[in-house]
Residue frames relative to the residue before (quaternion, step in Angstrom):
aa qw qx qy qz dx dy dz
X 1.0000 0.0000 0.0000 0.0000 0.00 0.00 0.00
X 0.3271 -0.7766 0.5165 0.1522 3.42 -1.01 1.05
X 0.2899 -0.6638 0.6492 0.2321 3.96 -0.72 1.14
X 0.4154 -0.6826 0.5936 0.0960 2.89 -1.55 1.24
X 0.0865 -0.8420 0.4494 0.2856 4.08 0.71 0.40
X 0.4656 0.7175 -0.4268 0.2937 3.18 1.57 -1.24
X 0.8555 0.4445 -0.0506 0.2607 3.05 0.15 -2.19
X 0.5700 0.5161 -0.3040 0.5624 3.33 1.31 -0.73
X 0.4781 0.5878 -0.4462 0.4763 3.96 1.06 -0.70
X 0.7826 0.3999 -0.1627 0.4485 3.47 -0.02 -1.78
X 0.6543 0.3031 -0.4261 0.5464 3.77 0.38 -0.66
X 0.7528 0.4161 -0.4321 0.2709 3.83 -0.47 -0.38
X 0.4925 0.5028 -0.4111 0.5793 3.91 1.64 -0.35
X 0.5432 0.7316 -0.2905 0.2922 3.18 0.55 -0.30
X 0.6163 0.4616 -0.1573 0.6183 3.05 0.99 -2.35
X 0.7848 0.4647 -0.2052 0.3550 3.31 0.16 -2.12
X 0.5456 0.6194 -0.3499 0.4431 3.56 0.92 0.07
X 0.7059 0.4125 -0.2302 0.5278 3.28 0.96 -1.25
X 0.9278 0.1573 -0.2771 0.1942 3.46 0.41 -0.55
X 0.1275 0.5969 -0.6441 0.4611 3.00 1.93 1.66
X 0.6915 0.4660 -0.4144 0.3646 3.96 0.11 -0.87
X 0.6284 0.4341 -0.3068 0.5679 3.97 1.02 -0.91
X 0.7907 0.2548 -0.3016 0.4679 3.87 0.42 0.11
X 0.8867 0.0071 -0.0487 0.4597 3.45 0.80 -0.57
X 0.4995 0.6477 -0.4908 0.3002 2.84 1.06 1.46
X 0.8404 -0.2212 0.0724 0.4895 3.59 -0.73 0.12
X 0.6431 0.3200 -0.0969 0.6889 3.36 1.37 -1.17
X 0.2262 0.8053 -0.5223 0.1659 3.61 0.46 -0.08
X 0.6081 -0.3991 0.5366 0.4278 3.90 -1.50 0.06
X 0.8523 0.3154 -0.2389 0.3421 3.59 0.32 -0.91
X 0.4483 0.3356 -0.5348 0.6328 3.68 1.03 -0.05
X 0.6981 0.4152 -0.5397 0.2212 3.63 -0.42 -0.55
X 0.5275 0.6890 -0.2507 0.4292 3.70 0.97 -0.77
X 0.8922 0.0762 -0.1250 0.4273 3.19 0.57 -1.19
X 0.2552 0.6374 -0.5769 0.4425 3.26 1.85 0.93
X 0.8237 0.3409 -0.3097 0.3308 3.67 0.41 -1.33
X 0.5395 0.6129 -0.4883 0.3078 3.59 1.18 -0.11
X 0.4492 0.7005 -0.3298 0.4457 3.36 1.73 -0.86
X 0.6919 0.4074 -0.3229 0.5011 3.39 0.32 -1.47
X 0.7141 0.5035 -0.3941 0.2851 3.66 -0.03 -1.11
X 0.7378 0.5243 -0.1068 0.4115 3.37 1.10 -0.67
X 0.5277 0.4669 -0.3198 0.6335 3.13 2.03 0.04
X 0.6394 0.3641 -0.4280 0.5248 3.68 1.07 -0.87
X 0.6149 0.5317 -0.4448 0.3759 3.88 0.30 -0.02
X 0.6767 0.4672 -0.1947 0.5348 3.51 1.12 -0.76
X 0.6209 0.5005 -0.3253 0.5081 3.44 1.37 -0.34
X 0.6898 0.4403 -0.2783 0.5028 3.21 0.79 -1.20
X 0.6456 0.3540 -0.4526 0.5030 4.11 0.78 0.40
X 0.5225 0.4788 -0.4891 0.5085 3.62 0.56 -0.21
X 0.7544 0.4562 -0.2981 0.3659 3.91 0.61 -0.82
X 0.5449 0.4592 -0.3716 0.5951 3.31 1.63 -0.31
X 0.6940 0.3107 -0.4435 0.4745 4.17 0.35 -0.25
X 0.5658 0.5589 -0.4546 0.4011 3.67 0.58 -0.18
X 0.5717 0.5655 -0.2567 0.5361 3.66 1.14 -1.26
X 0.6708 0.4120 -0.2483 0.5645 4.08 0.29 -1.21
X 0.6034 0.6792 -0.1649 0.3839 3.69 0.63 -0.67
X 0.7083 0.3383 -0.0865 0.6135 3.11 1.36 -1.46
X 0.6335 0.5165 -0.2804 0.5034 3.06 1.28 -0.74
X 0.6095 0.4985 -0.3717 0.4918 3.92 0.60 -0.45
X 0.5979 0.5855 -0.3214 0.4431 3.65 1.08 -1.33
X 0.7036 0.5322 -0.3388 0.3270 3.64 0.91 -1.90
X 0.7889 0.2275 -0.1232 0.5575 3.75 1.33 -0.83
X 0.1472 0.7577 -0.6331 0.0585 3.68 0.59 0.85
X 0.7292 0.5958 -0.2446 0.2312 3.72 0.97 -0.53
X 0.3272 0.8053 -0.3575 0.3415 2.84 2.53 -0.41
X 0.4838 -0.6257 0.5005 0.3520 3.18 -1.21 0.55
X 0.6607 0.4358 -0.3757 0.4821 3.63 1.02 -0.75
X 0.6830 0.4906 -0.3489 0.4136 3.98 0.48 -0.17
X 0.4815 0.5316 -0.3257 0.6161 3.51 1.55 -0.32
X 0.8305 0.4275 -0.1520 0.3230 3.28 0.60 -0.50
X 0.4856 0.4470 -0.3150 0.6821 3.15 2.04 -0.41
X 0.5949 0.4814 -0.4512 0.4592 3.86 0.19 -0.59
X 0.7326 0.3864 -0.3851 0.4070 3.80 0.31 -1.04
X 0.5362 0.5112 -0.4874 0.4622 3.73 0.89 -0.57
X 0.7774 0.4919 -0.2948 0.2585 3.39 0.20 -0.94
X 0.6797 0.4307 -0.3083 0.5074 3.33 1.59 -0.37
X 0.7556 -0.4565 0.1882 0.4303 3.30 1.33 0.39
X 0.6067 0.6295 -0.2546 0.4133 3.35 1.37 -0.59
X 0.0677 0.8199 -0.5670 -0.0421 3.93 -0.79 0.80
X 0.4592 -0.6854 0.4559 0.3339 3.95 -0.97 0.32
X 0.8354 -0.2556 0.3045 0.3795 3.11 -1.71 0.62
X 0.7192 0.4947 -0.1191 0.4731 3.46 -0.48 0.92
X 0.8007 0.3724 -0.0824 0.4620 3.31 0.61 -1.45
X 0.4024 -0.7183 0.5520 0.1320 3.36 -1.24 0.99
X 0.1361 -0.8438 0.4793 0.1994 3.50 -0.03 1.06
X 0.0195 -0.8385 0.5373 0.0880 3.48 -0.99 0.17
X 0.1869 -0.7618 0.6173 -0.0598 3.66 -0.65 1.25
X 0.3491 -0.5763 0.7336 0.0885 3.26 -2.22 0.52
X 0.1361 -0.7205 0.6722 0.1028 3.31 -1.62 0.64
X 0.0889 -0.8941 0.3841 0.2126 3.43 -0.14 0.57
X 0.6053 -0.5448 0.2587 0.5195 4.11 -0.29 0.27
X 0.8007 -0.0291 -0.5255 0.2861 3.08 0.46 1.05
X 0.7437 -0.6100 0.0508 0.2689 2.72 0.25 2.15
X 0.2863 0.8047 -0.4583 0.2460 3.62 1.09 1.38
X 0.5260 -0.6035 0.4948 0.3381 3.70 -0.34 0.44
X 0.1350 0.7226 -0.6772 -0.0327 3.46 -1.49 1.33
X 0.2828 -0.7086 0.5899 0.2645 3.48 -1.26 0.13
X 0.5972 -0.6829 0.3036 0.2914 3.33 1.05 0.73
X 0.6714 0.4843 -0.3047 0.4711 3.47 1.35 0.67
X 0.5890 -0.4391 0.2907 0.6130 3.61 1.80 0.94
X 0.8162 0.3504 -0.3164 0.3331 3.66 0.07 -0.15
X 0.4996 -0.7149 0.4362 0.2214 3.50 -1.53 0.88
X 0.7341 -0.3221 0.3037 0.5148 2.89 -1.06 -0.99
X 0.7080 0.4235 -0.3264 0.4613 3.57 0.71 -0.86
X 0.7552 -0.5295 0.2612 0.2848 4.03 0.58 0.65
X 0.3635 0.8011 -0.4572 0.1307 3.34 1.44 -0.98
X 0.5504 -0.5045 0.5507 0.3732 3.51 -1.40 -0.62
X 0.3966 -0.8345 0.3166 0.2146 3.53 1.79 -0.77
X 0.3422 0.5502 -0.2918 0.7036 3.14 2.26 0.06
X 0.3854 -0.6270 0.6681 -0.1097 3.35 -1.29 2.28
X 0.1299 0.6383 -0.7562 0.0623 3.31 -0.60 1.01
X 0.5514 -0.7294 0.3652 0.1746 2.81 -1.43 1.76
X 0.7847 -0.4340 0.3068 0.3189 3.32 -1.47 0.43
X 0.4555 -0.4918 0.4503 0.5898 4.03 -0.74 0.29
X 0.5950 -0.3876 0.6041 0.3617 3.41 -1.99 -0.53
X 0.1071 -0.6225 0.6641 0.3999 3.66 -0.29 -0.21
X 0.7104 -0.5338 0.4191 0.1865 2.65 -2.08 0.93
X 0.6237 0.6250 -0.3026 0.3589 3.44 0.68 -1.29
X 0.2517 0.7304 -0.6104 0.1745 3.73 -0.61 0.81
X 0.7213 -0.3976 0.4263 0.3739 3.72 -1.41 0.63
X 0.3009 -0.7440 0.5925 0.0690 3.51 -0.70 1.86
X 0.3730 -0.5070 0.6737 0.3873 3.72 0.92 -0.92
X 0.5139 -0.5773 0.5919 0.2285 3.09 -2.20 1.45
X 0.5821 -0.5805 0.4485 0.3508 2.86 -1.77 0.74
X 0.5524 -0.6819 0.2089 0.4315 3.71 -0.71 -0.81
X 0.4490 0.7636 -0.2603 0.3841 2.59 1.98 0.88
X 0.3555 0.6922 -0.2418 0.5797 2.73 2.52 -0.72
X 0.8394 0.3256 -0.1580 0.4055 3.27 -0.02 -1.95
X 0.5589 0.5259 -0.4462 0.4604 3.99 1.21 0.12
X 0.6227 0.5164 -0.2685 0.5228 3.76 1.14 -0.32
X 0.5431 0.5867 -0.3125 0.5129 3.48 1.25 -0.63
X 0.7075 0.5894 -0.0126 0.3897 3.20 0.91 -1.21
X 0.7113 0.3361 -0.1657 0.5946 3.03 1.47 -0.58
X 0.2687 0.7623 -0.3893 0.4418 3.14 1.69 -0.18
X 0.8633 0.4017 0.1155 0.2830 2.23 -0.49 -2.26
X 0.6062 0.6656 -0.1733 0.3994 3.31 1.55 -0.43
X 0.5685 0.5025 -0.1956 0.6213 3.31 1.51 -2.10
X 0.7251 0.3986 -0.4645 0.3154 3.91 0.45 -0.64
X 0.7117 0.5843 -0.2154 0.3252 3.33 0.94 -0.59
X 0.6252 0.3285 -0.3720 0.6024 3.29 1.39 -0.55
X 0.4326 0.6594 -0.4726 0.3933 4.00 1.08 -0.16
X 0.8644 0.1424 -0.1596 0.4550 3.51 0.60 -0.98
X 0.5587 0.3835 -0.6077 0.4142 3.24 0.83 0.97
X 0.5815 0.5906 -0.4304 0.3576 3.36 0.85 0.17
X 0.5708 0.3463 -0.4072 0.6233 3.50 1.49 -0.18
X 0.7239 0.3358 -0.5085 0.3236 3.54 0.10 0.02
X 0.3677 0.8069 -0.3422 0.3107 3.28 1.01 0.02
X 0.5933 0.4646 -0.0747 0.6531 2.97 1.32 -2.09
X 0.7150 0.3891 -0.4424 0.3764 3.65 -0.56 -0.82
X 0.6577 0.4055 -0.3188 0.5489 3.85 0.94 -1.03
X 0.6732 0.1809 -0.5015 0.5124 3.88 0.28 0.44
X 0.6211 0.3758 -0.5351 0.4321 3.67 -0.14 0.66
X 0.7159 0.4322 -0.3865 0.3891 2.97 0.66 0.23
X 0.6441 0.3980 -0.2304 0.6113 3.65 1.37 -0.15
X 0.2945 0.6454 -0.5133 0.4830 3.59 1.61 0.65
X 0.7919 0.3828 -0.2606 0.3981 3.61 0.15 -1.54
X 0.9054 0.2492 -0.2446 0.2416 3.27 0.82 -0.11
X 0.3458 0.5767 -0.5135 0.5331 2.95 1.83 1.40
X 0.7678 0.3811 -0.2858 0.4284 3.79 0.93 -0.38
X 0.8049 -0.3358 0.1795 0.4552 3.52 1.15 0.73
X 0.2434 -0.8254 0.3342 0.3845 3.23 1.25 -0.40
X 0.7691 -0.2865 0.0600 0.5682 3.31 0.64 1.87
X 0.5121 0.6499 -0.5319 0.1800 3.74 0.84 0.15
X 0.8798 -0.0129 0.1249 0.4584 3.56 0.26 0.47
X 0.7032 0.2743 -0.2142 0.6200 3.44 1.64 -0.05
X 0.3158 -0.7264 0.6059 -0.0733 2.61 -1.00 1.87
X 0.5553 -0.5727 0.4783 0.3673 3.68 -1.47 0.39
């Protein structure tokens, strides 16, 4: 049986083409993956900004309460007649009142950092057509040496096994 190298060249860039383009191409499994991990992590990061906006409105709707007038002044440090204040210093010597907040008033609730934008675009398909061919020349390279070594070996034993016929 004759190997066709030509054809087996051109059909396997082919295969190996397509499924560099279905894994690492623009649309690929892996930009998709880490397109949706992206998203999932913005709707998580959204959906806390929408809970401090909500508390927010909700602090704003009763800023006049007597009991919210009164949690705000604790918080800025201030206590009534009566009342044993009691503060933290931490090591590097910021002011606490011992309810998560510093000196500068905050709410003390870390809302994480953006994502950065920048993430894996996927190869073009010029990339992943070079990949392919890579990956190709090596493959028909070493079945072509194994090829050969397995007919020298089935030489000796169509010609007698070395009795007297030589190549």
């Amino acid at each position: 049986m004759t190997r066709n190298y030509v054809a087996l060249f051109i059909s396997i860039i082919v295969v190996l083409t397509a499924l560099f383009e279905g894994f690492l191409g623009i649309h690929g499994m892996v930009v998709n993956s880490r397109l949706d991990n992206m998203v999932e992590m913005k709707q998580q990061l959204l959906d806390v900004q929408e809970l401090e906006l909500y508390n927010l409105e909700q602090r704003l709707a009763h800023v006049w309460d007597d009991d919210e007038l009164m949690d705000r002044a604790r918080m800025m440090g201030y206590v009534q007649t009566g009342e044993t204040p009691y503060y933290f210093i931490d090591s590097d010597g910021e002011i606490s009142y011992g309810n998560g907040t510093g000196t500068s008033g905050r709410s003390g609730n870390v809302i994480a950092q953006p994502i950065a934008t920048k993430t894996f675009r996927g190869f073009s398909l010029w990339l992943n057509l070079g990949l392919a061919l890579f990956v190709t020349c090596v493959m028909v390279g070493i079945l072509k040496i194994v090829g050969r070594n397995r007919k020298d070996d089935g030489f000796s034993k169509r010609m007698g096994n070395g009795h007297g016929n030589h190549r």
